[in-house]
Biotite code that builds the C-alpha atoms (Angstrom):
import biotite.structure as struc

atoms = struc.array([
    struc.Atom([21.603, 51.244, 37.725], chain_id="A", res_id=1, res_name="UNK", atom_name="CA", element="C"),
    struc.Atom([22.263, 51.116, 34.007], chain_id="A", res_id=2, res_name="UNK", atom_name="CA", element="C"),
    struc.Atom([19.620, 48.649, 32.928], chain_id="A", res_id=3, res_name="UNK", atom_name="CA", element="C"),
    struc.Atom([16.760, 50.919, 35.461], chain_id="A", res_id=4, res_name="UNK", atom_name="CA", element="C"),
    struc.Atom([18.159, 53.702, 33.634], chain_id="A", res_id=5, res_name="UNK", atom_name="CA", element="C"),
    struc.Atom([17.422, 52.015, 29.852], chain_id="A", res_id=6, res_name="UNK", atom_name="CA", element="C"),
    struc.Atom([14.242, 50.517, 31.599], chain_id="A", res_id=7, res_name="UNK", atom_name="CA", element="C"),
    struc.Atom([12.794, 54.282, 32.306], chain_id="A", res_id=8, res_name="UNK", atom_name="CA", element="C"),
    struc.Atom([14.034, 55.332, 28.737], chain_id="A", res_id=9, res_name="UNK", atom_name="CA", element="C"),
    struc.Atom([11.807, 52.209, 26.685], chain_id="A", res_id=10, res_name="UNK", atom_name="CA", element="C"),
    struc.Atom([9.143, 53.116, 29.194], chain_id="A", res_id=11, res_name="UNK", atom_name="CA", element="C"),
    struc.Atom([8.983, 56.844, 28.444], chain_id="A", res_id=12, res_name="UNK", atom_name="CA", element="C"),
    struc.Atom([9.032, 56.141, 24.441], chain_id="A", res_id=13, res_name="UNK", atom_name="CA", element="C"),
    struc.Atom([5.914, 53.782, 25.026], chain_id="A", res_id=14, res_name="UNK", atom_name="CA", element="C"),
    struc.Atom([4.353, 56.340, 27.176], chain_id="A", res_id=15, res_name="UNK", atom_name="CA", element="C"),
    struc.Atom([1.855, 58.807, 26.522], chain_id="A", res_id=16, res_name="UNK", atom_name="CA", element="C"),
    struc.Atom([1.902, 62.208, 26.609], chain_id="A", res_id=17, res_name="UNK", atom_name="CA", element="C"),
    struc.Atom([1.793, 63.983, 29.994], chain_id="A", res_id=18, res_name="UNK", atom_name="CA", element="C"),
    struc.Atom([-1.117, 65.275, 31.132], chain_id="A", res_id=19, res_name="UNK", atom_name="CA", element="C"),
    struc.Atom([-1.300, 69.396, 31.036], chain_id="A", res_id=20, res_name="UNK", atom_name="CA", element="C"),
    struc.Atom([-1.029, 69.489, 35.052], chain_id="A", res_id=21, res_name="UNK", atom_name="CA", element="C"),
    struc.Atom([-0.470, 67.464, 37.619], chain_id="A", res_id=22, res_name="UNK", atom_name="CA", element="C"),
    struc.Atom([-0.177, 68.778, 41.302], chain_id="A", res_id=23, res_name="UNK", atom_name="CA", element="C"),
    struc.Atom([1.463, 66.657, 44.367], chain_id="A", res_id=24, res_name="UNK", atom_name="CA", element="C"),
    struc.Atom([1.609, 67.011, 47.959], chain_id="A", res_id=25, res_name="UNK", atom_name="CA", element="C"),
    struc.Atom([4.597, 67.063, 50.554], chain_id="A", res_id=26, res_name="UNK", atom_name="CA", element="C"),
    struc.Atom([3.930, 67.504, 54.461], chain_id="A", res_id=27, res_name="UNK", atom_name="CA", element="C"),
    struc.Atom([7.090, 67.925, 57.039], chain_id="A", res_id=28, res_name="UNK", atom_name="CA", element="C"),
    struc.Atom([6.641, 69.213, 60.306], chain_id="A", res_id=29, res_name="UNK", atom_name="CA", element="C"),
    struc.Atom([6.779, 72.925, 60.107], chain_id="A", res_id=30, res_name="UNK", atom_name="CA", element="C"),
    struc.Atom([5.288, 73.114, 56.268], chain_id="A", res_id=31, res_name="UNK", atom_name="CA", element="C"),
    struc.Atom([2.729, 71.835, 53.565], chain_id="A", res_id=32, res_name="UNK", atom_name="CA", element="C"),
    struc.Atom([4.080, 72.345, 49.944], chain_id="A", res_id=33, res_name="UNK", atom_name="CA", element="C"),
    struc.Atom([2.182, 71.890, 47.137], chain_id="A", res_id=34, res_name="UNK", atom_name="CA", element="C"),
    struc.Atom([3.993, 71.322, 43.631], chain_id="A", res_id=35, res_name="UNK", atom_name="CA", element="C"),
    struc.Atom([2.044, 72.223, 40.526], chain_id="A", res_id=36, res_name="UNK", atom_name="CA", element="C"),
    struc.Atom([3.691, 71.642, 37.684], chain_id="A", res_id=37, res_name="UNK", atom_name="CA", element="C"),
    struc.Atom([2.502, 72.063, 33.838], chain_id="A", res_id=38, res_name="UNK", atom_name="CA", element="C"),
    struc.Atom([4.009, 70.753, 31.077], chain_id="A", res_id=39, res_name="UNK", atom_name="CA", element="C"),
    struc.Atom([3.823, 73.118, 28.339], chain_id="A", res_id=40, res_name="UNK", atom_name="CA", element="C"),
    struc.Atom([3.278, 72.172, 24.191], chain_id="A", res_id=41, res_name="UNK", atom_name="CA", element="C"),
    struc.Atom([7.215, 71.505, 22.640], chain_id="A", res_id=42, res_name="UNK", atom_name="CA", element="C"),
    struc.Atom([8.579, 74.981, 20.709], chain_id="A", res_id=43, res_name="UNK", atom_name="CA", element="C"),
    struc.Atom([9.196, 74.738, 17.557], chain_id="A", res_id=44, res_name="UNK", atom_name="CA", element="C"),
    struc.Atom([11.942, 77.749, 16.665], chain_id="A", res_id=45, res_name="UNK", atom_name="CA", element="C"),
    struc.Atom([9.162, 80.858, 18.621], chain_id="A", res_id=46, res_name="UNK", atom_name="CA", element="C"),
    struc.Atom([10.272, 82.882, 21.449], chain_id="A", res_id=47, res_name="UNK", atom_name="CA", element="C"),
    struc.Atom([10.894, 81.536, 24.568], chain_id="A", res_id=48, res_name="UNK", atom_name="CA", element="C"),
    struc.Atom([10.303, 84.832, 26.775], chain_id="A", res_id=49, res_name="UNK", atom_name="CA", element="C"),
    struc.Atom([11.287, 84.491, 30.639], chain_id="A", res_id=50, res_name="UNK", atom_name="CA", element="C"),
    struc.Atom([9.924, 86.915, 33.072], chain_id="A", res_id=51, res_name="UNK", atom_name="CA", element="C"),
    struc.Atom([11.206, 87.368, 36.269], chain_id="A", res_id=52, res_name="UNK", atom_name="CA", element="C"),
    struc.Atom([8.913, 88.539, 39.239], chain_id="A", res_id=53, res_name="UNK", atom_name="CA", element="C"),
    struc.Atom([11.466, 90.972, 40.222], chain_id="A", res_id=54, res_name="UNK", atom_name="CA", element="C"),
    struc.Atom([11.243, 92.892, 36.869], chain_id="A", res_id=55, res_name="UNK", atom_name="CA", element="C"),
    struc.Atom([7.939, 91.716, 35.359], chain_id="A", res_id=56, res_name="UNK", atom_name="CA", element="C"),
    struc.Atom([8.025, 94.569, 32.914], chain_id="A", res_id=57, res_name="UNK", atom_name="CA", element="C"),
    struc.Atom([11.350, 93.752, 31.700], chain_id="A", res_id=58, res_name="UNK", atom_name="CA", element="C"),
    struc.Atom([11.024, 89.664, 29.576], chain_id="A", res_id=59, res_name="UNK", atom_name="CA", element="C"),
    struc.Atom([14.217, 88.287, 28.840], chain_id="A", res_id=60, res_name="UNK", atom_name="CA", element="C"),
    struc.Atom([14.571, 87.781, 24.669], chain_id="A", res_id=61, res_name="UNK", atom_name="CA", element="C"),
    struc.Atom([17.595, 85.033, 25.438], chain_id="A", res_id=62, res_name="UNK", atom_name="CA", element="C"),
    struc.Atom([15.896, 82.308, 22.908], chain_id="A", res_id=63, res_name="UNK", atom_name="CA", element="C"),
    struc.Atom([13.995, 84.342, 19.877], chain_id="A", res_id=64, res_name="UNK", atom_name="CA", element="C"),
    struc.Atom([13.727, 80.534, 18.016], chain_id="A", res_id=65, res_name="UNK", atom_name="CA", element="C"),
    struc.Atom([13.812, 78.229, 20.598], chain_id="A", res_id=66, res_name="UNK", atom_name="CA", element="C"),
    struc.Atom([13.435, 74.459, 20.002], chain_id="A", res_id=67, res_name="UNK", atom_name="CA", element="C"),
    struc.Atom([13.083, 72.274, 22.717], chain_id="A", res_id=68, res_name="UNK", atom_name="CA", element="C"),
    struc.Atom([10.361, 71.644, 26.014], chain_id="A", res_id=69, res_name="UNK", atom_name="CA", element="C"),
    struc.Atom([9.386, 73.070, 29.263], chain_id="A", res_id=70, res_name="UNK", atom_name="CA", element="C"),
    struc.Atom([7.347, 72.605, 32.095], chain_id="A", res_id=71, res_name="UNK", atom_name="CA", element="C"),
    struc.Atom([6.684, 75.476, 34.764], chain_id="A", res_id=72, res_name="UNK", atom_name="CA", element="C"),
    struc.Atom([6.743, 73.872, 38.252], chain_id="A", res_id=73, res_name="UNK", atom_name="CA", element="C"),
    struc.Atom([5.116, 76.214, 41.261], chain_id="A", res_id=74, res_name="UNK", atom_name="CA", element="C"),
    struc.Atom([5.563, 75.235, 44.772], chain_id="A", res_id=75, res_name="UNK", atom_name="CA", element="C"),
    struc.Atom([3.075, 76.394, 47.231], chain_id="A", res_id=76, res_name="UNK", atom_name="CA", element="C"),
    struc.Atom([4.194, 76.476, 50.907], chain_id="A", res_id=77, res_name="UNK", atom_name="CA", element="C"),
    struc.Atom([1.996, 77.057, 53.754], chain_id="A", res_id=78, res_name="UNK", atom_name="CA", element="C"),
    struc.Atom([2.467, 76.483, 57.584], chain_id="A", res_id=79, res_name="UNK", atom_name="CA", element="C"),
    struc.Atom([0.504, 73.425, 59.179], chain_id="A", res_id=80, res_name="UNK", atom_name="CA", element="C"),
    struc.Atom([-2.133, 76.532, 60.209], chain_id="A", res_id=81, res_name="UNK", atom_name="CA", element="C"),
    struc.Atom([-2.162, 77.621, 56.718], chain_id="A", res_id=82, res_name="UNK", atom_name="CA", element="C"),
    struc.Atom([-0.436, 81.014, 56.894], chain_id="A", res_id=83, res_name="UNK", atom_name="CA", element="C"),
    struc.Atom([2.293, 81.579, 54.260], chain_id="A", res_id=84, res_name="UNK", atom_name="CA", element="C"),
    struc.Atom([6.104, 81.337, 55.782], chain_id="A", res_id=85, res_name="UNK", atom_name="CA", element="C"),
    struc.Atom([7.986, 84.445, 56.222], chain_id="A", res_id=86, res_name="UNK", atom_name="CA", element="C"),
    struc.Atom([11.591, 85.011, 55.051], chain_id="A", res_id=87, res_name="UNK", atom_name="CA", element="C"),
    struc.Atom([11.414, 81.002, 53.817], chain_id="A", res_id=88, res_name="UNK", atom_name="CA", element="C"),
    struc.Atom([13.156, 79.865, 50.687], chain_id="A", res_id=89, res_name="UNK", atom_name="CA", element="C"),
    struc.Atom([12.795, 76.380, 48.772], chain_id="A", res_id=90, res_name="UNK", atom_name="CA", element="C"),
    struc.Atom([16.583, 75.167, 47.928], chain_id="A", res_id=91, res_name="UNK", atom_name="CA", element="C"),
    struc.Atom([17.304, 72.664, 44.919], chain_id="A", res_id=92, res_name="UNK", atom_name="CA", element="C"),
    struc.Atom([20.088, 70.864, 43.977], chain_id="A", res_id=93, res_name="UNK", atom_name="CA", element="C"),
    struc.Atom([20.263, 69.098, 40.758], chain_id="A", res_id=94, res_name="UNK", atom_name="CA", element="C"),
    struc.Atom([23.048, 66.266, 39.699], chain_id="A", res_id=95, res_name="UNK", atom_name="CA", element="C"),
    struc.Atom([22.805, 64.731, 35.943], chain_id="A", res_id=96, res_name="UNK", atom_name="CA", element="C"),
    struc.Atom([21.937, 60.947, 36.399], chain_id="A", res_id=97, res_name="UNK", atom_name="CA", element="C"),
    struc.Atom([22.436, 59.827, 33.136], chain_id="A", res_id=98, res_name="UNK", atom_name="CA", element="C"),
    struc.Atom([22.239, 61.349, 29.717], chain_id="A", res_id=99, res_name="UNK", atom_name="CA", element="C"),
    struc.Atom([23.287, 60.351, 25.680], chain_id="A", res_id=100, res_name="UNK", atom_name="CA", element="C"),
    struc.Atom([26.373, 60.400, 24.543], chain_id="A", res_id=101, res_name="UNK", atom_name="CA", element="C"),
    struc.Atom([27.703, 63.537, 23.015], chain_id="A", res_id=102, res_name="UNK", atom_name="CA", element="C"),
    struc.Atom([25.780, 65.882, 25.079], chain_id="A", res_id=103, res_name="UNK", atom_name="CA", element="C"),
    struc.Atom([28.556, 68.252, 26.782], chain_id="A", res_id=104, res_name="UNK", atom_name="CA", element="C"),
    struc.Atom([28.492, 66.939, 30.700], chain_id="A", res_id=105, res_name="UNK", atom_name="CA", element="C"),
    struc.Atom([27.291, 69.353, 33.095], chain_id="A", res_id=106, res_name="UNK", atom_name="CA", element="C"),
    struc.Atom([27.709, 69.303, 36.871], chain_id="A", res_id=107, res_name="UNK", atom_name="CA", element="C"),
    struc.Atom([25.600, 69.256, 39.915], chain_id="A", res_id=108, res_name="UNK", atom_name="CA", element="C"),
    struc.Atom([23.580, 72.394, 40.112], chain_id="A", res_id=109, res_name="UNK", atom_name="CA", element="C"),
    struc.Atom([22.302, 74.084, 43.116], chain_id="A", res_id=110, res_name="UNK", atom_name="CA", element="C"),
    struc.Atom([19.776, 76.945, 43.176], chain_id="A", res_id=111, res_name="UNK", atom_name="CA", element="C"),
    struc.Atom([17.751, 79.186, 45.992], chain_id="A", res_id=112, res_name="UNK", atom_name="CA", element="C"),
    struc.Atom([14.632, 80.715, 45.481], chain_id="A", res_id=113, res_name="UNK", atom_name="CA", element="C"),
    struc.Atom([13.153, 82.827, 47.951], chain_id="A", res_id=114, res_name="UNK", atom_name="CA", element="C"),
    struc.Atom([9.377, 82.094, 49.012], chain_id="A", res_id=115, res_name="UNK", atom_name="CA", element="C"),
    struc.Atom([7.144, 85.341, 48.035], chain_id="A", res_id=116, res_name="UNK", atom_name="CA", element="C"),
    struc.Atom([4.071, 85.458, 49.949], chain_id="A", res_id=117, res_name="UNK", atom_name="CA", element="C"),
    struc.Atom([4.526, 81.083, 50.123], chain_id="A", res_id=118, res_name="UNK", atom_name="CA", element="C"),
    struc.Atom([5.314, 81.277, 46.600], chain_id="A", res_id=119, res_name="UNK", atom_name="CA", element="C"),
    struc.Atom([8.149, 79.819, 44.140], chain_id="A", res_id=120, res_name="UNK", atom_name="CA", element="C"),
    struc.Atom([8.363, 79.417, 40.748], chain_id="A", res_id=121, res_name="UNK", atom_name="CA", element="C"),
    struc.Atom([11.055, 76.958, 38.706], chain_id="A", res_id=122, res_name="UNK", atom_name="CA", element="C"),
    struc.Atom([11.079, 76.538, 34.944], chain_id="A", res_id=123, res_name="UNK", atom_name="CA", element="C"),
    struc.Atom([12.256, 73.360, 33.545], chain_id="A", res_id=124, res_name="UNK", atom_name="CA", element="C"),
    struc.Atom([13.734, 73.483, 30.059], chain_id="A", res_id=125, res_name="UNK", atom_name="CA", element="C"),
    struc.Atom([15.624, 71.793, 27.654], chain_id="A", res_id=126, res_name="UNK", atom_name="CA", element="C"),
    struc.Atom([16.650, 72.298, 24.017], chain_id="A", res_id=127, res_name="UNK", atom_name="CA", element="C"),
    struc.Atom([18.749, 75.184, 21.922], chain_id="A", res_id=128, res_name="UNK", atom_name="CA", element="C"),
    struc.Atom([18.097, 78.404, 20.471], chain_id="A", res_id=129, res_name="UNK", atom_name="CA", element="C"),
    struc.Atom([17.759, 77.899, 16.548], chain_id="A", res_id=130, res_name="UNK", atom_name="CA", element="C"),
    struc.Atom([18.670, 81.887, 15.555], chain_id="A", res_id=131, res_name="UNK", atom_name="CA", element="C"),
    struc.Atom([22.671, 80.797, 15.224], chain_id="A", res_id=132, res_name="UNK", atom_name="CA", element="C"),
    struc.Atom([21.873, 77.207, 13.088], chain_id="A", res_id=133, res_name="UNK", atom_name="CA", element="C"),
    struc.Atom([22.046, 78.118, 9.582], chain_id="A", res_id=134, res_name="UNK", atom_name="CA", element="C"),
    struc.Atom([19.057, 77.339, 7.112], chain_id="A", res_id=135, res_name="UNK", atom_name="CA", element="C"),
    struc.Atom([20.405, 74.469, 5.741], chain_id="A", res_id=136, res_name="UNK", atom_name="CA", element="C"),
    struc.Atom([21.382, 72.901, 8.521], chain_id="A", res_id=137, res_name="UNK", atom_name="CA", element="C"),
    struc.Atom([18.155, 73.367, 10.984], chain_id="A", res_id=138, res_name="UNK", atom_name="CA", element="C"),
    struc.Atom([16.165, 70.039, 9.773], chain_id="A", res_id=139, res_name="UNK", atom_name="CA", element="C"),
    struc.Atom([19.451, 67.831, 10.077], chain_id="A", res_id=140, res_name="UNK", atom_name="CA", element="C"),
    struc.Atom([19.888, 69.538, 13.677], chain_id="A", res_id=141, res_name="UNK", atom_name="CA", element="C"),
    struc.Atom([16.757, 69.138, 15.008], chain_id="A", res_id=142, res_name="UNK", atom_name="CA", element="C"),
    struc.Atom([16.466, 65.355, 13.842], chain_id="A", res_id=143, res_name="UNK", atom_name="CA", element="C"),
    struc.Atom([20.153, 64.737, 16.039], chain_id="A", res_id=144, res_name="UNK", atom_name="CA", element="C"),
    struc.Atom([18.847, 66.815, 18.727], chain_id="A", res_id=145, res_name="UNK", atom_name="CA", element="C"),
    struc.Atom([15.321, 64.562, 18.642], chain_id="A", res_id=146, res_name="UNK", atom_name="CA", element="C"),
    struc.Atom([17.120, 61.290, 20.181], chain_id="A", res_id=147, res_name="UNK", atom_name="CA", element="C"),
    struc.Atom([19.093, 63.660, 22.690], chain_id="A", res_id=148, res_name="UNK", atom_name="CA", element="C"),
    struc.Atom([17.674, 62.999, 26.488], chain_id="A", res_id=149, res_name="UNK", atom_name="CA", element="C"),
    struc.Atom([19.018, 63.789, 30.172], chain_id="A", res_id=150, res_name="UNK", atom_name="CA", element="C"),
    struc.Atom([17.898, 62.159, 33.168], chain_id="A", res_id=151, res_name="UNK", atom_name="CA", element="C"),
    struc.Atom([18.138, 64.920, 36.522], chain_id="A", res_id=152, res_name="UNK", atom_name="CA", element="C"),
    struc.Atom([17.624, 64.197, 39.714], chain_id="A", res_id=153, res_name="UNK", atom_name="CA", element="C"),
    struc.Atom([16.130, 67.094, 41.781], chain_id="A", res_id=154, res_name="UNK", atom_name="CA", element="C"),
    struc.Atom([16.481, 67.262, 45.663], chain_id="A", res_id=155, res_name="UNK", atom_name="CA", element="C"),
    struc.Atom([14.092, 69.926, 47.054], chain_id="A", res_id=156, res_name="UNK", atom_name="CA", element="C"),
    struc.Atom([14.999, 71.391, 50.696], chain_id="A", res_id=157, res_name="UNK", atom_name="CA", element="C"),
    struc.Atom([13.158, 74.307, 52.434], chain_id="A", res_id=158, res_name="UNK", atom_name="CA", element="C"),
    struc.Atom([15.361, 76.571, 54.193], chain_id="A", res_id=159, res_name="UNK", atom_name="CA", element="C"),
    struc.Atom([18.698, 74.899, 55.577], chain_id="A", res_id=160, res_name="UNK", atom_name="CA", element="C"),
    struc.Atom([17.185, 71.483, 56.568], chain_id="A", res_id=161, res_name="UNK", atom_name="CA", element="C"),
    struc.Atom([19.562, 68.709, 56.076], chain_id="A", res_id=162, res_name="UNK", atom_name="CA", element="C"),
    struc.Atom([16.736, 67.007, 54.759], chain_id="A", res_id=163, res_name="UNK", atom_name="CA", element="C"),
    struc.Atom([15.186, 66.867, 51.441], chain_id="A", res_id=164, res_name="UNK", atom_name="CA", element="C"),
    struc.Atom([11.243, 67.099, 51.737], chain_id="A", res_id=165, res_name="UNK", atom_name="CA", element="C"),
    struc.Atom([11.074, 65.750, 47.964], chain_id="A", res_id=166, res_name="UNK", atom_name="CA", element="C"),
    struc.Atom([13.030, 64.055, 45.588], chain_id="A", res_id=167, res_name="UNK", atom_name="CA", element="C"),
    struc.Atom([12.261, 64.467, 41.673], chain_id="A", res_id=168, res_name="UNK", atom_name="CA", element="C"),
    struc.Atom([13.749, 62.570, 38.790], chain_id="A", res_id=169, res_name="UNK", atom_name="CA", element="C"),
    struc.Atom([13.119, 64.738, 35.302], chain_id="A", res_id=170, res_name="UNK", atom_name="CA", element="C"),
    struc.Atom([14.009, 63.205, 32.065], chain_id="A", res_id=171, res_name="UNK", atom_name="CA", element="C"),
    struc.Atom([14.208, 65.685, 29.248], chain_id="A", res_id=172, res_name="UNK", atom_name="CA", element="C"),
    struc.Atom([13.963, 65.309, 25.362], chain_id="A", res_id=173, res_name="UNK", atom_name="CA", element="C"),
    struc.Atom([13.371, 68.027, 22.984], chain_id="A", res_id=174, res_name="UNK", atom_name="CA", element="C"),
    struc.Atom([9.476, 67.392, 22.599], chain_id="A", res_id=175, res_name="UNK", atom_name="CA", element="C"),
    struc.Atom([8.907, 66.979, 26.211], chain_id="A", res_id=176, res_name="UNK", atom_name="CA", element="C"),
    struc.Atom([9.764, 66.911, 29.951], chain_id="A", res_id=177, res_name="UNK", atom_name="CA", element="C"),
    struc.Atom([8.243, 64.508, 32.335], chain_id="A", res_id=178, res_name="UNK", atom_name="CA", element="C"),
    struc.Atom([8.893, 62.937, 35.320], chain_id="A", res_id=179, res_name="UNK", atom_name="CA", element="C"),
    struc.Atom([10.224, 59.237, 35.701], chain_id="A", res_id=180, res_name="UNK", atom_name="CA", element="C"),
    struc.Atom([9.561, 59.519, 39.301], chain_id="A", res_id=181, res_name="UNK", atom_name="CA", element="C"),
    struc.Atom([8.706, 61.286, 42.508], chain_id="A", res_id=182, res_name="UNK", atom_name="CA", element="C"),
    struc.Atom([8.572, 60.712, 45.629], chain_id="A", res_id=183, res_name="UNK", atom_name="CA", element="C"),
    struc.Atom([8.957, 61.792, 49.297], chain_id="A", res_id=184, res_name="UNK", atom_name="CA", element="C"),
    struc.Atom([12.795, 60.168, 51.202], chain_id="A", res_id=185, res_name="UNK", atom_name="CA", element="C"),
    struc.Atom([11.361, 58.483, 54.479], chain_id="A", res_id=186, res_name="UNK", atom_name="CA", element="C"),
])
């Protein structure tokens, strides 16, 4: 596992940049979800404002000088006769696969979204808010934080099936997310 892990790390380095968007497609038997997701340019110490559909007039101000990446990921769902679910919810859960050392461990991670009109949305992030770093000490920060990476792996359920329709493996670095792999459990 350790030497796949290392593998996907000296590949990613080599690799170009992702493209803007990519979309793929999952099919089980009561839904078709499509998963959009766009990688968006690194931040470089400007606000990283969240909005939440439930209060879209209301952005959060958690990260005025963020520094980091992140990639918006919206899943589409649809029944096989193309209607929207009701009441239907996309359920992740997230374990840490690998990651450098001296990055503080964190544990698995599970999360429920509720489906609005077939709709979810999931932001992918990864980096530090730069408003607490003193002056001096922002350049030597950001050049630690620049070899910093974590490896995720994201199974994607809808509603309670057992199940996962879609498995995800996200590395992130501070000047980008992208996948290592996707794919589909038979």
């Amino acid at each position: 596992m350790t030497a796949w892990i290392q593998a996907c790390f000296l590949l990613s380095l080599a690799s170009p940049p992702p493209p803007p968007e990519v979309t793929y497609g999952f099919a089980t038997a009561d839904y078709l979800t499509e998963m959009r997701i766009r990688f968006l340019n690194p931040y470089t110490g400007r606000p990283l404002v969240l909005y939440s559909s439930a209060e879209p007039a209301k952005p959060s101000q958690d990260f005025p000088q963020f520094v980091g990446a992140a990639a918006i990921v919206t899943y589409a769902v649809r029944s096989p006769d193309g209607q929207p679910p009701d009441g239907s919810a996309i359920r992740e859960h997230v374990t840490v696969v690998s990651q450098s050392t001296g990055l503080a461990a964190r544990g698995p991670f599970s999360k429920t979204q509720a489906l609005v009109k077939g709709t979810a949305t999931d932001l992918q992030v990864f980096g530090y808010d730069e408003g607490a770093v003193q002056q001096g000490d922002r350049g030597r920060l950001r050049a630690h934080m620049r070899t910093q990476w974590v490896l995720y792996r994201q199974k994607l359920y809808m509603d309670h099936d057992e199940k996962p329709f879609a498995i995800v493996e996200w590395k992130h670095t501070l000047a980008r997310i992208s996948m290592v792999r996707i794919y589909a459990p038979p």
